[in-house]
mmCIF file as gemmi writes it, N, C-alpha and C atoms, coordinates in Angstrom:
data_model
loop_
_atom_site.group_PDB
_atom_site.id
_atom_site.type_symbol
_atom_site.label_atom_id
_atom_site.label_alt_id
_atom_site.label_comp_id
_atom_site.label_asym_id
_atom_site.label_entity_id
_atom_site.label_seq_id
_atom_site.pdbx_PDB_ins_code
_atom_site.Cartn_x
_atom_site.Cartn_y
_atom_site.Cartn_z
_atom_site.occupancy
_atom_site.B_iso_or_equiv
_atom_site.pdbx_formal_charge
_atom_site.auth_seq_id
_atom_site.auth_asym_id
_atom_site.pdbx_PDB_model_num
ATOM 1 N N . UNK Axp A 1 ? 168.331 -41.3 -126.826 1 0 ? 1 A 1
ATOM 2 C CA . UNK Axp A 1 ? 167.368 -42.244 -127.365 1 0 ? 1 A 1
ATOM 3 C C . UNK Axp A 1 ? 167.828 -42.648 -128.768 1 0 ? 1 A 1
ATOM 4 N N . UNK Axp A 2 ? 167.715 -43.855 -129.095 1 0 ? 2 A 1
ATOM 5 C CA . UNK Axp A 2 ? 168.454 -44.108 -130.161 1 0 ? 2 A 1
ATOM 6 C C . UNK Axp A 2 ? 166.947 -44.153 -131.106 1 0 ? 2 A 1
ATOM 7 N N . UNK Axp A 3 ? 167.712 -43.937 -132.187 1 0 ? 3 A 1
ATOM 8 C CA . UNK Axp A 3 ? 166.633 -43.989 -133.557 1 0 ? 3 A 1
ATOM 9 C C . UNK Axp A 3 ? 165.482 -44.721 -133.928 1 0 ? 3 A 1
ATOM 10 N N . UNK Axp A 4 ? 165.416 -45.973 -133.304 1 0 ? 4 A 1
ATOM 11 C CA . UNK Axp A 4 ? 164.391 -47.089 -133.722 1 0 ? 4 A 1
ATOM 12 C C . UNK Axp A 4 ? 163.183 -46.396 -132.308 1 0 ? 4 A 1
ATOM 13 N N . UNK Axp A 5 ? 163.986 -46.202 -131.115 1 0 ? 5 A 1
ATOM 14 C CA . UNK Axp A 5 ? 163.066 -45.858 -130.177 1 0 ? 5 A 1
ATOM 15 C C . UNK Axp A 5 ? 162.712 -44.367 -130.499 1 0 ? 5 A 1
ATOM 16 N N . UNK Axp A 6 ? 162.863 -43.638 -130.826 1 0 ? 6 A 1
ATOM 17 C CA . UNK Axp A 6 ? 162.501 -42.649 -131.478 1 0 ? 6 A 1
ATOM 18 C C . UNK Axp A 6 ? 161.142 -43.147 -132.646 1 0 ? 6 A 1
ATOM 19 N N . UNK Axp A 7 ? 161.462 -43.63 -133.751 1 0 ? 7 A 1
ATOM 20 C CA . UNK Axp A 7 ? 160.507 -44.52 -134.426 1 0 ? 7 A 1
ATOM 21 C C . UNK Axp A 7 ? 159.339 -44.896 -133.413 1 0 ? 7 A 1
ATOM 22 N N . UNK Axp A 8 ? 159.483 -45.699 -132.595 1 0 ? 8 A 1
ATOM 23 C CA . UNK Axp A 8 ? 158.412 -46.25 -132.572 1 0 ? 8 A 1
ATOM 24 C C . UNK Axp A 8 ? 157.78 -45.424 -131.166 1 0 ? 8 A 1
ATOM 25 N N . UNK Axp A 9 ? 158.797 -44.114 -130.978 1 0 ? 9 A 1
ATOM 26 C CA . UNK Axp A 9 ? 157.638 -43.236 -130.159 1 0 ? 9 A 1
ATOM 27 C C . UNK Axp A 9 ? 156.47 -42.892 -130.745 1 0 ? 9 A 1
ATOM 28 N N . UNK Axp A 10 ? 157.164 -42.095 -131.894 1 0 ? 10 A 1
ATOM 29 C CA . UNK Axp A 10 ? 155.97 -41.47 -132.811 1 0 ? 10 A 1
ATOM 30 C C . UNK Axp A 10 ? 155.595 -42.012 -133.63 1 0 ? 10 A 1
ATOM 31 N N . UNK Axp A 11 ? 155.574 -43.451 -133.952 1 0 ? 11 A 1
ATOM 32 C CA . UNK Axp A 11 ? 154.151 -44.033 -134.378 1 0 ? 11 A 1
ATOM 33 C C . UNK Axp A 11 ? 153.355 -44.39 -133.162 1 0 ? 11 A 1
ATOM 34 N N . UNK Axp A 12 ? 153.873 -44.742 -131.882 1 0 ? 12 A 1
ATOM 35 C CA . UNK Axp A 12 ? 152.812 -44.49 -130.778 1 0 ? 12 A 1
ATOM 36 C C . UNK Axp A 12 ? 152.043 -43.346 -130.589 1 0 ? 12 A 1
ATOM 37 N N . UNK Axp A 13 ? 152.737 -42.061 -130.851 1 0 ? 13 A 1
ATOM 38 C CA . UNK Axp A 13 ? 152.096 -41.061 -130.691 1 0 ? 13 A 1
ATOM 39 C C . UNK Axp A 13 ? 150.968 -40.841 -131.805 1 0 ? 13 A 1
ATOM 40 N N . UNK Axp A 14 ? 151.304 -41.206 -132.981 1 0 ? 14 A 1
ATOM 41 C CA . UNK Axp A 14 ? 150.491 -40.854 -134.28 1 0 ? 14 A 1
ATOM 42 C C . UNK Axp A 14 ? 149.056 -42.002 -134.4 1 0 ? 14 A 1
ATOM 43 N N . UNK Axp A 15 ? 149.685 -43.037 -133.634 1 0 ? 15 A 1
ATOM 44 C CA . UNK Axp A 15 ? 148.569 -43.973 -133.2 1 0 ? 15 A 1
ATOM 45 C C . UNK Axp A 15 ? 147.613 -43.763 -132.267 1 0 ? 15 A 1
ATOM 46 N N . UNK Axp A 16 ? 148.509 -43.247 -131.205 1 0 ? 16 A 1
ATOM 47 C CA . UNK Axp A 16 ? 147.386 -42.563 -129.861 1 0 ? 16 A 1
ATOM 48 C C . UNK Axp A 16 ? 146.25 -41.167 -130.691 1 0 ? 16 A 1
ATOM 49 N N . UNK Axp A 17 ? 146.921 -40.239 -130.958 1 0 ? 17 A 1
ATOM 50 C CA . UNK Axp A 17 ? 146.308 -38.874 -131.484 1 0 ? 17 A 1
ATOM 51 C C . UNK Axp A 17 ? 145.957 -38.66 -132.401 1 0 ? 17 A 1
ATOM 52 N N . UNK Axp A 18 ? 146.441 -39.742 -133.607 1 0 ? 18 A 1
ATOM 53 C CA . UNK Axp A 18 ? 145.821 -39.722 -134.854 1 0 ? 18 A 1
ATOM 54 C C . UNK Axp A 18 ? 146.655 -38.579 -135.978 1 0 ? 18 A 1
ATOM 55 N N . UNK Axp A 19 ? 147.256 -37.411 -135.118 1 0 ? 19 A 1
ATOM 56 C CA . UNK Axp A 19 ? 148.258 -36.919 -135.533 1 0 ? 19 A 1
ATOM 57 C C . UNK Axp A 19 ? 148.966 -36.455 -134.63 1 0 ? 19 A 1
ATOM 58 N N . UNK Axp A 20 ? 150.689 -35.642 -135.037 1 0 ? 20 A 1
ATOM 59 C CA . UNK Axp A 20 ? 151.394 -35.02 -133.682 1 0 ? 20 A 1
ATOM 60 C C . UNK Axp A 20 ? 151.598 -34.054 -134.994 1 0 ? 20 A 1
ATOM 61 N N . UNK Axp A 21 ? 152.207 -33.272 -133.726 1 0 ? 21 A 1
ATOM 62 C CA . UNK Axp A 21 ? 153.038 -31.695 -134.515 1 0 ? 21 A 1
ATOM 63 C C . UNK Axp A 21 ? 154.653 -32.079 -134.073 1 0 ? 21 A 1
ATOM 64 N N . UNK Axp A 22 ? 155.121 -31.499 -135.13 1 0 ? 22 A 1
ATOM 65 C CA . UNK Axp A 22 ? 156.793 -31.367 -135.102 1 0 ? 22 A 1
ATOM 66 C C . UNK Axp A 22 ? 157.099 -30.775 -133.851 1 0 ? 22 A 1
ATOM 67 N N . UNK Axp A 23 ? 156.771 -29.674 -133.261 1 0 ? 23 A 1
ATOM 68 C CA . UNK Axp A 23 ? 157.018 -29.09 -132.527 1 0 ? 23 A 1
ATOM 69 C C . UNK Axp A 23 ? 156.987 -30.091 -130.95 1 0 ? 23 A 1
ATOM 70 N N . UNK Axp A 24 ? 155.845 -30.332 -131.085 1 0 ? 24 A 1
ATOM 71 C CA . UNK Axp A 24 ? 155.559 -31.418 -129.988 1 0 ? 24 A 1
ATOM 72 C C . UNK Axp A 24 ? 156.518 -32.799 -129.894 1 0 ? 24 A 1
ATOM 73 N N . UNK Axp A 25 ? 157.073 -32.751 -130.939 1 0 ? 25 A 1
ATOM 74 C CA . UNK Axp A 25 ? 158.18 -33.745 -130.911 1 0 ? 25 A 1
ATOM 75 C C . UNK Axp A 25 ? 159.115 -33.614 -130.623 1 0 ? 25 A 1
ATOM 76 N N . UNK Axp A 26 ? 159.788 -32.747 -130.878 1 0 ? 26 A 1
ATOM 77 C CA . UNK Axp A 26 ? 160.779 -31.788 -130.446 1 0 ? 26 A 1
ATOM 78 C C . UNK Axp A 26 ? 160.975 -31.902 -128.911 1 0 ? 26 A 1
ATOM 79 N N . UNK Axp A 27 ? 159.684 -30.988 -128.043 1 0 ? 27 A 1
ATOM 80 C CA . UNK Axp A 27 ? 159.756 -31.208 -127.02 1 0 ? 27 A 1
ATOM 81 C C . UNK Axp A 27 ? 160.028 -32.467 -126.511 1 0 ? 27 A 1
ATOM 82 N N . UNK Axp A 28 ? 158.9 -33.467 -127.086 1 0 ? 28 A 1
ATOM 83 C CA . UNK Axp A 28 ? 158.8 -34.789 -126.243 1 0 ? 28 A 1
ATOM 84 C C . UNK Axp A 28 ? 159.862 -35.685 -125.885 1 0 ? 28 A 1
ATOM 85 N N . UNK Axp A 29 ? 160.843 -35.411 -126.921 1 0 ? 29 A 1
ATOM 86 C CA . UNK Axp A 29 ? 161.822 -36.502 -127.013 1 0 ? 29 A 1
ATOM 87 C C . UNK Axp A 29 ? 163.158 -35.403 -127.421 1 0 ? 29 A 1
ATOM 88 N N . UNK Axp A 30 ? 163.355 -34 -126.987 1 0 ? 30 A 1
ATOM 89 C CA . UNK Axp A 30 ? 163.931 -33.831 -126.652 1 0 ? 30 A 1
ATOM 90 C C . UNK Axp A 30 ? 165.486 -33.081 -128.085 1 0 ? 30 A 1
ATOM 91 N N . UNK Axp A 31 ? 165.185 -33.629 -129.065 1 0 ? 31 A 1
ATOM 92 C CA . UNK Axp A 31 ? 165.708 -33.733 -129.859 1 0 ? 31 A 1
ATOM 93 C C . UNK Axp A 31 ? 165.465 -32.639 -131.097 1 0 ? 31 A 1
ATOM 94 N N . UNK Axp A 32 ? 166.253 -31.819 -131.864 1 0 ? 32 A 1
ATOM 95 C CA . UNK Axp A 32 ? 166.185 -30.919 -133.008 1 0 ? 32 A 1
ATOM 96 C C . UNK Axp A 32 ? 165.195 -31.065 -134.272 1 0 ? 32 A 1
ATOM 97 N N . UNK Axp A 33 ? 164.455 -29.913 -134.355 1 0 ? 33 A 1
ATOM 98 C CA . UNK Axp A 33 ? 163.41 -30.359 -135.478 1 0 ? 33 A 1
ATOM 99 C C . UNK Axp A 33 ? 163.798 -30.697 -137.134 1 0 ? 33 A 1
ATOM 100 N N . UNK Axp A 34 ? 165.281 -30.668 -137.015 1 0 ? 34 A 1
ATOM 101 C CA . UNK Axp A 34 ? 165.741 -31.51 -138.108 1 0 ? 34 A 1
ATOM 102 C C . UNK Axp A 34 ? 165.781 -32.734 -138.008 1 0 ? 34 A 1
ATOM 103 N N . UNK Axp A 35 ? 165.969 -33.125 -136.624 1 0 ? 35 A 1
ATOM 104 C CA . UNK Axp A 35 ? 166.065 -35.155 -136.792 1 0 ? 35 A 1
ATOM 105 C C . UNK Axp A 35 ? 164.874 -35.592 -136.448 1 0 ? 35 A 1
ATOM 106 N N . UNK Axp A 36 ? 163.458 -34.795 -136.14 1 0 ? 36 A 1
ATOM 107 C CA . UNK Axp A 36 ? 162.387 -35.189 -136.514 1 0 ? 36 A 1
ATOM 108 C C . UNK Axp A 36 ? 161.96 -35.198 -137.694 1 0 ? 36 A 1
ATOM 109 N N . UNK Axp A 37 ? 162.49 -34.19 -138.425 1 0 ? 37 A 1
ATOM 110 C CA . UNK Axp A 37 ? 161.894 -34.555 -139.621 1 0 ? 37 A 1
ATOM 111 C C . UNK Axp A 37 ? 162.3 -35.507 -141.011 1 0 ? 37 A 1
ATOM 112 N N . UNK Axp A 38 ? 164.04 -35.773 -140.197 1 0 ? 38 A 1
ATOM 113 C CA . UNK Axp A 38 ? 164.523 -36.929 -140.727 1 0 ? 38 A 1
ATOM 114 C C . UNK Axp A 38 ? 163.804 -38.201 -140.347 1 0 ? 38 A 1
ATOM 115 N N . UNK Axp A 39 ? 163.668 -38.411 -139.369 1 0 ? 39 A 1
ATOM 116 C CA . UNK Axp A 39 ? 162.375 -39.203 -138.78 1 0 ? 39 A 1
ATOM 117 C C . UNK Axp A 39 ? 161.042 -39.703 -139.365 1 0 ? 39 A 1
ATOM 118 N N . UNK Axp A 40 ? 160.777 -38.455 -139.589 1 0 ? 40 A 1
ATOM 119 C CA . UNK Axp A 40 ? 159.396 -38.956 -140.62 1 0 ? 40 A 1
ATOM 120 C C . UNK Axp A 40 ? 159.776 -38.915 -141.747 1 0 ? 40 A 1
ATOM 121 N N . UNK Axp A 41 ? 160.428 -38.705 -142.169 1 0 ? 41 A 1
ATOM 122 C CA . UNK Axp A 41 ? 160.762 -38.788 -143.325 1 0 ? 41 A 1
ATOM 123 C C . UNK Axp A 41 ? 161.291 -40.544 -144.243 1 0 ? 41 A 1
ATOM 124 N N . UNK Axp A 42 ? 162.489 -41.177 -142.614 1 0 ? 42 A 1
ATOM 125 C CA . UNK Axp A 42 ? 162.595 -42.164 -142.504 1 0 ? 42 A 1
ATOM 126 C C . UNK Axp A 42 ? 161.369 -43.422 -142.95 1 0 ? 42 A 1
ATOM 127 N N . UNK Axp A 43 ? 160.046 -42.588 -142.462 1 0 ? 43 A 1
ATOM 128 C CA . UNK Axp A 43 ? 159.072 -43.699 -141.556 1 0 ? 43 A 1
ATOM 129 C C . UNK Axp A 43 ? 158.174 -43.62 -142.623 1 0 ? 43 A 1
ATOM 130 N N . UNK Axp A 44 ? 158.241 -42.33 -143.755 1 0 ? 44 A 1
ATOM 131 C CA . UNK Axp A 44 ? 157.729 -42.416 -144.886 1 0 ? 44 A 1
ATOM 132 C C . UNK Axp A 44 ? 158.082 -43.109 -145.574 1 0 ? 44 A 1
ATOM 133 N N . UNK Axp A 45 ? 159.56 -43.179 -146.093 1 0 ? 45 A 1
ATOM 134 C CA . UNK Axp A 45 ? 159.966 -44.042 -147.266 1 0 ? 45 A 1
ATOM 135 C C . UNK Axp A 45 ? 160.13 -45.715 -146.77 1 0 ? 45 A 1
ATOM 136 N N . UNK Axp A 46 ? 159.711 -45.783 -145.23 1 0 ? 46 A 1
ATOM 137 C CA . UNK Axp A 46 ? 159.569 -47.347 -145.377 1 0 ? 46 A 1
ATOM 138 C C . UNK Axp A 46 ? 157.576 -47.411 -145.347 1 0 ? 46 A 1
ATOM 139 N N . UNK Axp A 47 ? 157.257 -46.351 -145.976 1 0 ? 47 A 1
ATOM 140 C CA . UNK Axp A 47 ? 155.605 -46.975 -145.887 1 0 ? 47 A 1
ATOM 141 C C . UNK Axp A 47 ? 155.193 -47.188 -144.572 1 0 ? 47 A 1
ATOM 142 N N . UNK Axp A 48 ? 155.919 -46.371 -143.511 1 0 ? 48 A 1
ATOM 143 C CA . UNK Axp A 48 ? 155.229 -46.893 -142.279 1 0 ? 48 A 1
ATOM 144 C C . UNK Axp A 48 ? 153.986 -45.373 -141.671 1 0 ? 48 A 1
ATOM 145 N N . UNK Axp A 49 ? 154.197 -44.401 -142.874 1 0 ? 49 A 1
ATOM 146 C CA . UNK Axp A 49 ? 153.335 -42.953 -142.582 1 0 ? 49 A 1
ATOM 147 C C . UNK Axp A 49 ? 152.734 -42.668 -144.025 1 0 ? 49 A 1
């Protein structure tokens, strides 16, 4: 899954639930809880969290 679709999983998800857990991300999409949290981290510094 490339990065943008990653992005706009978990603002779907954070939109659906209002919040997610790292962990749950991990699972969902499969991927290391370091490039989730590069992720949000991403989605912070564009003001999108």
């Amino acid at each position: 899954m490339l990065k943008k679709e990653r992005h706009d999983f978990i603002m779907r998800q954070i939109n659906l639930h209002n919040r997610v857990l790292t962990s749950d991300l991990v699972q969902l999409l499969n991927v290391s809880e370091d490039t989730i949290r590069r992720d949000l981290q991403e989605l912070v510094d564009e003001d999108l969290l």
